[in-house]
N, C-alpha and C positions, 0 to 999 in steps of 0.2 A: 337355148336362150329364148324364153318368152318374151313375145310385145310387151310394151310397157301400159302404165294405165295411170292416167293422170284423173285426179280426184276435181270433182268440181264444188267450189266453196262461193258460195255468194252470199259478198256481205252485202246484201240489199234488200231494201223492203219490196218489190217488187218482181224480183224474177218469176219467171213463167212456172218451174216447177217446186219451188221451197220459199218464195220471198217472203224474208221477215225472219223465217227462223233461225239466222245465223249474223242477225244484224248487230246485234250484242256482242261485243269483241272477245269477250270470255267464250261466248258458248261459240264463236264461229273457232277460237283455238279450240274450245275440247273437240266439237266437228274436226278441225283438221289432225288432230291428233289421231280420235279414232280412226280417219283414213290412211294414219302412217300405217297403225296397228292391222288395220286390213288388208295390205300390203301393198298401198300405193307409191308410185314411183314418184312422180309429180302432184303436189298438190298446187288448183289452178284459183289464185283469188281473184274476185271479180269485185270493185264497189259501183260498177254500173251496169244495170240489165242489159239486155240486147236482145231482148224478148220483140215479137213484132209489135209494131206501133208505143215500143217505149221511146222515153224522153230524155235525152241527155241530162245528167250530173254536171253540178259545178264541178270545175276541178279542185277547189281548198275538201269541200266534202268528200267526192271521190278518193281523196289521198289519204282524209283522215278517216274513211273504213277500211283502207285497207295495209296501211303502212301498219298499226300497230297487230295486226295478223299476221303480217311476214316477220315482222320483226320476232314473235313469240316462235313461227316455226321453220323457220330457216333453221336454226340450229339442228332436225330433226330430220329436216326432209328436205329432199329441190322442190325449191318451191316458184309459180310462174307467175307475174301478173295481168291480167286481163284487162287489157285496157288501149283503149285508140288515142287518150292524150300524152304528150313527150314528157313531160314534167310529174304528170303521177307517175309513168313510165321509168322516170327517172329515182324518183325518191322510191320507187318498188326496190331498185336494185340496189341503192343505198341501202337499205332494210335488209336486205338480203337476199331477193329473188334472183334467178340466172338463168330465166327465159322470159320473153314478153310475146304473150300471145294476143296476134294483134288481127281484129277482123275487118282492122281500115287497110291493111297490108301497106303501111304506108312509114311505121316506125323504126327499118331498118338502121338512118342513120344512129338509134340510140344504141340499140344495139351494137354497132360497129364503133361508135366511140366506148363504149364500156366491158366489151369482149364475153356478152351474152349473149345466149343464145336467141332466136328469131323465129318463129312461127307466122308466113304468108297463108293469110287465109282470102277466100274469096265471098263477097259479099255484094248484091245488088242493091246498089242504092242505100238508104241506112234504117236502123231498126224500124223507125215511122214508118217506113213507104215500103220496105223492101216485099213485104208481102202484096199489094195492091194487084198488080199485073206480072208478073216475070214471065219475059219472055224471050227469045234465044232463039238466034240459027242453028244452033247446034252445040247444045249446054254440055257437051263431055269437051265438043274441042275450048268453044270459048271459056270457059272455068278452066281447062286447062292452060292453051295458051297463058290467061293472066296472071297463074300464080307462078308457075314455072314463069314467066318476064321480070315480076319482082323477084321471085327466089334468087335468078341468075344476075340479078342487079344488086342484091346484097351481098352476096358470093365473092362477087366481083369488087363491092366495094368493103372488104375486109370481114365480112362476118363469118365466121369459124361454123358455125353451128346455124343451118337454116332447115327448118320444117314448111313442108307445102299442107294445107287444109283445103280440102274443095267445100267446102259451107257449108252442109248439108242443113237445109232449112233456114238459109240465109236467102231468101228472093230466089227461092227453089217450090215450082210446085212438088205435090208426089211422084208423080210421074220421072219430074224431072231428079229429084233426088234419087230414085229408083234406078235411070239411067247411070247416073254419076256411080252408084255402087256398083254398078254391072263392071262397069270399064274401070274401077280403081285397079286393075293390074296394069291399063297403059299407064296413069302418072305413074303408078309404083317404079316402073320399069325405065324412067326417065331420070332417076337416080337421088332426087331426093328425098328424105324420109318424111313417109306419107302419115299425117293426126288424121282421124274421123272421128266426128263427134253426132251422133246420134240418136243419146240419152234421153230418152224420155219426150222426143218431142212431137209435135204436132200430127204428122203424116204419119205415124207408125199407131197411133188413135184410130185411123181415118183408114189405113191399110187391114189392120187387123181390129174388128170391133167386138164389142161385148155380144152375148147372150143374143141380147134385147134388137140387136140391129145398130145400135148408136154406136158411135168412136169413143173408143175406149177413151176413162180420163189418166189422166199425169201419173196418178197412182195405182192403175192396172196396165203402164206401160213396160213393167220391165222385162217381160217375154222377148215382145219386137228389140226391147233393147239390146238383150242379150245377144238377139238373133243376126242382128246387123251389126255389132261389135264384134260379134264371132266371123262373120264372112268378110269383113272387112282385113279384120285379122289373117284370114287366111289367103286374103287378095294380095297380103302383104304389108299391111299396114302396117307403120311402124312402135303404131299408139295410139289408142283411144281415146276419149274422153268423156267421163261416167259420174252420174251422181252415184250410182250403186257399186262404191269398190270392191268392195269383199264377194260378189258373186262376178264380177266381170275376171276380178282378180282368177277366179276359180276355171272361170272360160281360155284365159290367157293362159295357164297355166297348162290346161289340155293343149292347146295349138301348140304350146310349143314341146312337146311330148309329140308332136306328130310326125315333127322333123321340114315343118311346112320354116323356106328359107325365111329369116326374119331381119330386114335392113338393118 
């Protein structure tokens, strides 16, 4: 059995790597459709960035980019929605989603009154600030401790289905996400099923750069992409999360050909 690989759809004009091109509710379905076709497991809707230094969404907006996208592909796929407010959260899964991936790690009770599944993710401070400073006594135990705290608070208060995320490039320098990948075998090993998400972003520019000496942009990132979906994967991971499905798909597909255990 291969990890899974959850597709990322933003319906927003500003995300960090596609904003805008999926803001149009037609073309963000045929987007998620072409990612059923590519073999993804989850497809993840998002109608607010959380790109650094972005700016909160109403939530009547927020709801209405992304209620009529789940609605077209829930039939097709599990589909998640991304989102830190309770009421988009809510009319997500009226629509049809049955995960909420949540990077305020804060939306468990909706999950547990509606018997969907939960993603705790870890985040420093909110998309405006989170980049500014980050700083940490020691960012494998502290990201850890926190999401394993909510994971075992949802757990406990009724949710069937909970996923731990440690952030990566959530109020993470490189360094520090660099850390966090080394040691994703301790969370793995602490038993809940471990999301990474490291598509395309920032410090994999800045890690591996161009030619030239500059950090690679958004669209010569999917090397690093691939590379850190891959060893995540083989840390254990139990699922990625990728704007590029159909080659991550192909990655996933070797891992689990290798016989590497898969939560």
């Amino acid at each position: 059995m291969r990890p899974l690989v959850m597709g990322v759809l933003n319906v927003t004009p500003d995300s960090f790597s596609d904003g805008g091109r999926y803001l149009d509710p037609d073309r963000a379905i045929e987007r998620g459709l072409e990612m059923v076709a590519e073999g993804a497991d989850v497809v993840d809707v998002g109608g607010e960035s959380s790109r650094p230094g972005a700016t909160p969404v109403a939530e009547d907006e927020e709801r209405r980019r992304v209620v009529p996208v789940i609605d077209a592909l829930a039939a097709h796929v599990r589909v998640s929605v991304d989102t830190v407010k309770p009421a988009v959260a809510e009319a997500a899964l009226a629509a049809g989603a049955s995960l909420v991936n949540d990077i305020s790690a804060t939306l468990w009770p909706v999950a547990a009154a509606s018997g969907a599944g939960w993603v705790a993710m870890h985040m420093a401070g909110t998309p405006a600030t989170m980049q500014d400073d980050p700083r940490y006594d020691d960012v494998v135990a502290d990201v850890g401790s926190f999401v394993l705290a909510r994971a075992r608070e949802a757990a406990d208060a009724g949710v069937d289905e909970v996923w731990v995320d440690p952030g990566i490039g959530f109020g993470k320098t490189a360094e520090q996400n660099l850390s966090l990948l080394q040691h994703l075998p301790e969370l793995v090993a602490e038993g809940f099923p471990v999301m990474v998400g490291t598509s395309r972003k920032t410090f994999l520019g800045r890690l591996a750069p161009g030619p030239d000496g500059r950090p690679a942009p958004v669209e010569d990132r999917l090397a690093g992409s691939i590379a850190t979906a891959t060893w995540a994967m083989l840390c254990g991971a139990a699922m990625v999360r990728v704007h590029d499905v159909a080659a991550t798909v192909q990655a996933a597909t070797l891992v689990g050909q290798t016989g590497v255990p898969s939560p």
